[in-house]
C-alpha positions in Angstrom: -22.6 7.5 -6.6 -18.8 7.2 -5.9 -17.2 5.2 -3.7 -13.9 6.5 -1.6 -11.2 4.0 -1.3 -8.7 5.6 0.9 -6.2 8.3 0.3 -7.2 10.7 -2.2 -9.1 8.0 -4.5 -12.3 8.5 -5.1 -14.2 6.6 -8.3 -17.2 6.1 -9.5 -19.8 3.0 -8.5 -21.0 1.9 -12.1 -16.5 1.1 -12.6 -16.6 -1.3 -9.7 -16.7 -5.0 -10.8 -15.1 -6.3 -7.9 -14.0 -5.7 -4.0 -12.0 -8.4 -2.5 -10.3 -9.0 0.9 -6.9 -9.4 0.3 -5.5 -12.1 2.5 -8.1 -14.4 1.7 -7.2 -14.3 -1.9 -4.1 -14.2 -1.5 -4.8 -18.5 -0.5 -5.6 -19.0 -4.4 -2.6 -19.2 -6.6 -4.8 -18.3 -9.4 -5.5 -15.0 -7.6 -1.5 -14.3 -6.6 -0.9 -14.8 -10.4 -2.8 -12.4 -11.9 -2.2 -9.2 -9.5 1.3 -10.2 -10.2 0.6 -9.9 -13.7 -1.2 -7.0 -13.2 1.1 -5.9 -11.3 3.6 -6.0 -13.7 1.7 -4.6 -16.6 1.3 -1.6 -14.8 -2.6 -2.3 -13.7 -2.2 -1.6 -10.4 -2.5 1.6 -8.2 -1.0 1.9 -4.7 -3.6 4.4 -2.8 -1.4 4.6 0.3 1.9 3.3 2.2 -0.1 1.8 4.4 -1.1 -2.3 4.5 -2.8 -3.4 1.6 -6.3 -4.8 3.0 -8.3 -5.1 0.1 -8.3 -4.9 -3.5 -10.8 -3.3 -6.4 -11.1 -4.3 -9.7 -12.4 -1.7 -11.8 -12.8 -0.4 -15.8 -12.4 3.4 -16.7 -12.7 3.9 -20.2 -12.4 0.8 -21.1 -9.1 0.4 -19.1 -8.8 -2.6 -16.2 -7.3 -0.9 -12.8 -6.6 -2.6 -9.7 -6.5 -0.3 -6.6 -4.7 -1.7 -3.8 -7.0 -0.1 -0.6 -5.8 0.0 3.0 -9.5 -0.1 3.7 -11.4 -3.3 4.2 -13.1 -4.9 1.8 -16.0 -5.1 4.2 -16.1 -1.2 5.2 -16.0 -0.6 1.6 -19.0 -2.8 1.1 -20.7 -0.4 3.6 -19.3 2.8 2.1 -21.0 1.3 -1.4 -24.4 0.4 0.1 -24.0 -3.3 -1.4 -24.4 -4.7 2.0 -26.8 -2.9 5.1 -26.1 -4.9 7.8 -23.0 -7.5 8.7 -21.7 -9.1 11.7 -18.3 -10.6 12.0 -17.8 -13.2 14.7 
């Protein structure tokens, strides 16, 4: 199954290891260090000009990529399957 993250970026499930919300990890300084690293090492792929909401950490032929999504982390969750039902209050 493949998963679409926004824009014209579509990858595969089995390269996900991670969705994350992005202003809730932006609170660890652990987490604002490495996708500034990864950032700078050339990691990480913008999918659109618009508002980062979430990020996905994935492997390609053996290659780390970070996708910067302007979909949520949640709705992606959804798209995947990983999650049926959820209710945010």
């Amino acid at each position: 199954m493949f998963l679409h993250l926004g824009g014209d970026v579509v990858i595969s499930l089995k390269d996900i290891i991670s969705i994350m919300n992005i202003e809730s990890s932006n609170k660890s300084d652990y987490t604002k260090e490495f996708l500034k690293t990864a950032e700078d090492e050339g990691f990480v792929r913008r999918i659109s000009e618009d508002e980062e909401k979430s990020f996905i950490l994935a492997e390609k032929d053996k290659k780390t990529i970070i996708y910067l999504s302007p979909i949520s982390s949640v709705t992606l969750y959804k798209r995947a399957g990983f999650i049926d039902d959820i209710s945010l209050k």
